[in-house]
C-alpha positions in Angstrom: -12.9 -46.4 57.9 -11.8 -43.1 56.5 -11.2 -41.7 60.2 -8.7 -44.6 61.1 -6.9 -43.8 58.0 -6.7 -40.0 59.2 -5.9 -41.3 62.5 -3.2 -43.1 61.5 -2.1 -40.2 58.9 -2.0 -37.7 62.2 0.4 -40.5 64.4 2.8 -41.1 61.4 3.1 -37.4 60.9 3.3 -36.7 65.1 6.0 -39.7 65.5 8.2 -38.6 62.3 8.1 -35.0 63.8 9.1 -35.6 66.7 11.9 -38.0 65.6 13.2 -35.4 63.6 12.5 -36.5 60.4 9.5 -35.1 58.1 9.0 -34.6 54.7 10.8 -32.2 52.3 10.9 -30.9 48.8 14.7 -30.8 47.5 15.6 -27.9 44.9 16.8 -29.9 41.5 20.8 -29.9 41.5 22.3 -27.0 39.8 22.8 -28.9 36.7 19.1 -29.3 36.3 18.4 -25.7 35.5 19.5 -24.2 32.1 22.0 -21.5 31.6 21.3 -17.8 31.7 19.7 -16.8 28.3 21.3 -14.8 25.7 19.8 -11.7 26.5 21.1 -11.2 29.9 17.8 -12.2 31.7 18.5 -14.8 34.1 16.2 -18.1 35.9 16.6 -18.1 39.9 19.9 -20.9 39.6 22.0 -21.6 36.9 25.7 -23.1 36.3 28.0 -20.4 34.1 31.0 -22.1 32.5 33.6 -20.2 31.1 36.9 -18.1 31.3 37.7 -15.2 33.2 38.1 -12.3 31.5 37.9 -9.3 34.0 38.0 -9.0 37.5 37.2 -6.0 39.8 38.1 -6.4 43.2 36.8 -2.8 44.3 33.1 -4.5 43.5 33.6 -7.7 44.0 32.7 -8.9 41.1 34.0 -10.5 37.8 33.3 -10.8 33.8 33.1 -14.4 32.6 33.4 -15.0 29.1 31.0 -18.0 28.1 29.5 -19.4 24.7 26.3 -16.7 25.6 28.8 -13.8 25.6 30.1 -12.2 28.0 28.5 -12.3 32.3 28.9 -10.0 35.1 28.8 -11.7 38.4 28.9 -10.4 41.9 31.2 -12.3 44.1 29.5 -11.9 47.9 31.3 -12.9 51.1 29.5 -15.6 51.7 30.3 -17.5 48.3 32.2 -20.6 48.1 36.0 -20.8 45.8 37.4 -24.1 45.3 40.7 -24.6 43.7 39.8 -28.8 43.1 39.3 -30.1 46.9 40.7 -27.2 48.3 39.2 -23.9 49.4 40.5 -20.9 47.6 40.3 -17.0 48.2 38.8 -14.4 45.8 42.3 -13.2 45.0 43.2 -16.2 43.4 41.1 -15.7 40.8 42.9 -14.7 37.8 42.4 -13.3 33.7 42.1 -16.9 31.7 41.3 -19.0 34.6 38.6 -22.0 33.5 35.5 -21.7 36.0 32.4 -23.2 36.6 30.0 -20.8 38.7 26.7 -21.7 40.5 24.8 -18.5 40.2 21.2 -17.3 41.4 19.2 -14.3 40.1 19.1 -12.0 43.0 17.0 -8.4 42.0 18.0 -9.0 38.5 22.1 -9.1 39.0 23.6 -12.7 38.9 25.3 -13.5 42.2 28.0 -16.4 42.6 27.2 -19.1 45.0 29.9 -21.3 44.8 33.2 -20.8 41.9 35.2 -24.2 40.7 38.4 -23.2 39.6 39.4 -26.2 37.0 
């Protein structure tokens, strides 16, 4: 009996395959993960609220004040800007804009992954 369940494991597995469907393991939403800790260290995704305080375009990178203190964060061409629905640029960010930044630890600097403008 145990090799007709294995049989049957092996065509379930075969026919989902092959219809391109299988099994995956999601990464929790970014609002499942906590927020950097107070001493700089950061997890490998977290969400950093707060307001702009400096920006450095030369670097590409900017300084968000949040309840922790204050955050570097690299901005990277491939990260996402949304003004609301709408895509924004890097040079739309401004000193005392309101943000919301998806962030992951990458070497130990925190990198933006996608920044809500509110």
């Amino acid at each position: 009996m145990a090799w007709l369940r294995i049989f049957a494991s092996a065509i379930l597995a075969a026919v989902l395959g092959a219809a391109g469907t299988g099994f995956a393991v999601a990464d929790p939403p970014p609002w499942a993960h906590a927020l950097p800790l107070a001493d700089g260290s950061a997890r490998s995704h977290a969400v950093v609220s707060g307001r702009i305080v400096g920006i450095d375009f030369a670097s590409a990178s900017i300084l968000v004040e949040t309840s922790h203190g204050r955050v570097p964060i690299a901005v990277t061409p491939s990260t996402s800007i949304f003004r609301g629905e709408d895509f924004a640029s890097f040079a739309e960010l401004s000193r005392g804009s309101r943000v919301d930044i998806d962030v992951s630890d990458v070497a130990g600097r925190l990198v933006a992954q996608i920044i809500r403008i509110r």
